[in-house]
C-alpha positions in Angstrom: 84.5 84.9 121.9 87.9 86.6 122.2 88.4 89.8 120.6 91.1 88.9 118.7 88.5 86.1 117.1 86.3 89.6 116.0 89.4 91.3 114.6 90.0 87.7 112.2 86.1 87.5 111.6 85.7 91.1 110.8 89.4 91.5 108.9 89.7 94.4 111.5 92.4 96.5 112.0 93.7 97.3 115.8 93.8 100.8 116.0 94.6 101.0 119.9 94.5 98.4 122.8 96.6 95.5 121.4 97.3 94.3 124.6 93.2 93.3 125.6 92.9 90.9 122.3 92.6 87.8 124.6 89.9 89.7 126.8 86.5 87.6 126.4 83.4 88.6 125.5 79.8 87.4 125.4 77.5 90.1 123.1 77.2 92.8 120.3 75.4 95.8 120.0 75.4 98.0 116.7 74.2 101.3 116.3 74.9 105.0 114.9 72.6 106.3 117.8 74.5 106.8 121.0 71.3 107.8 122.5 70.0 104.2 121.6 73.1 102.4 123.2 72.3 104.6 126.0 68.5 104.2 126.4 68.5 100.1 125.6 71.5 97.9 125.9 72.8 95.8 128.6 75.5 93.6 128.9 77.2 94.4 125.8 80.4 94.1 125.1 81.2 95.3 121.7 80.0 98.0 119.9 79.9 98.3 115.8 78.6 101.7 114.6 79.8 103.7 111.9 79.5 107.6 113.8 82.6 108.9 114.2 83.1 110.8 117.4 84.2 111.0 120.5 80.5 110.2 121.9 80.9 106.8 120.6 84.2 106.2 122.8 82.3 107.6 125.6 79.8 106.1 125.5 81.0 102.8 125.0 83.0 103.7 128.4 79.4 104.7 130.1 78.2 101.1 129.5 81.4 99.2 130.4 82.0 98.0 126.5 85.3 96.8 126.2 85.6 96.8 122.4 84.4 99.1 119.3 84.4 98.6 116.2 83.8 101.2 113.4 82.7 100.0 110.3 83.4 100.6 106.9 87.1 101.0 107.7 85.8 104.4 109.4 88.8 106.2 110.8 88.8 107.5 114.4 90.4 110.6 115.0 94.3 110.4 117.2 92.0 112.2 120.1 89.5 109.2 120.1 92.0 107.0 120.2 93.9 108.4 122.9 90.4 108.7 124.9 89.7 105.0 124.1 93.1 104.2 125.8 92.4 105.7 128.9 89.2 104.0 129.0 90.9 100.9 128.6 88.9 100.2 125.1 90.2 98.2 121.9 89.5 100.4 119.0 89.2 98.3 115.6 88.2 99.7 111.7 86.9 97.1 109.7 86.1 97.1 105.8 82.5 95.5 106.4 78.9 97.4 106.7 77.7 97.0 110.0 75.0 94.6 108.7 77.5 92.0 107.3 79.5 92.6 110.5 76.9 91.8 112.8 76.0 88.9 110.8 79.6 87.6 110.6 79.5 88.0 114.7 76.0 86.2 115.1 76.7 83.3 112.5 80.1 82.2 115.0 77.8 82.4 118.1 78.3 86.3 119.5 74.9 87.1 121.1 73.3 90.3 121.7 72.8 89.3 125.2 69.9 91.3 127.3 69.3 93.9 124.5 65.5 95.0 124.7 64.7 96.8 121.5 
């Protein structure tokens, strides 16, 4: 699935990294506990979470995500943004609860690839 096909499912706003939209990718991961992402996920490549910090952008970077998206139109601070630029990450805000987001991304086929929780 192409990110830009999250931002239309998720009615997400593009906060930074416009220019990746067409980038594919194969799985989904939510979570408010970086340490989770950390300690159990594999192969994802989005991240929905609702913690606001820079953590989140870093550790999205740690695991090679390429896409997060914060969740009830959750604002990242400009510093977050400018971190998830360097990193090469799309930032998105969208208006859903994780839960209806991650079942928005699992109803059109988005996996949760090797995920072992």
């Amino acid at each position: 699935m192409k990110i830009s096909e999250i931002k239309d499912l998720l009615d997400a706003e593009v906060m930074c990294g416009e220019e990746a939209l067409d980038h594919e990718v194969y799985s989904a991961c939510c979570s408010d506990m970086m340490s989770d992402v950390l300690a159990f996920v594999k192969d994802q490549g989005v991240l929905l979470t609702g913690l606001v910090n820079s953590q989140v952008i870093r550790t999205a970077n740690m695991m090679d995500m390429v896409c997060v998206v914060f969740v009830r139109n959750k604002v990242p601070t400009e510093d977050m943004i400018e971190l998830a630029r360097e990193c090469g990450i799309v930032v998105m805000r969208s208006p859903h609860r994780a839960y209806d987001g991650c079942g928005i991304l699992y109803s059109e086929g988005l996996g949760r690839g090797d995920m072992n929780v």
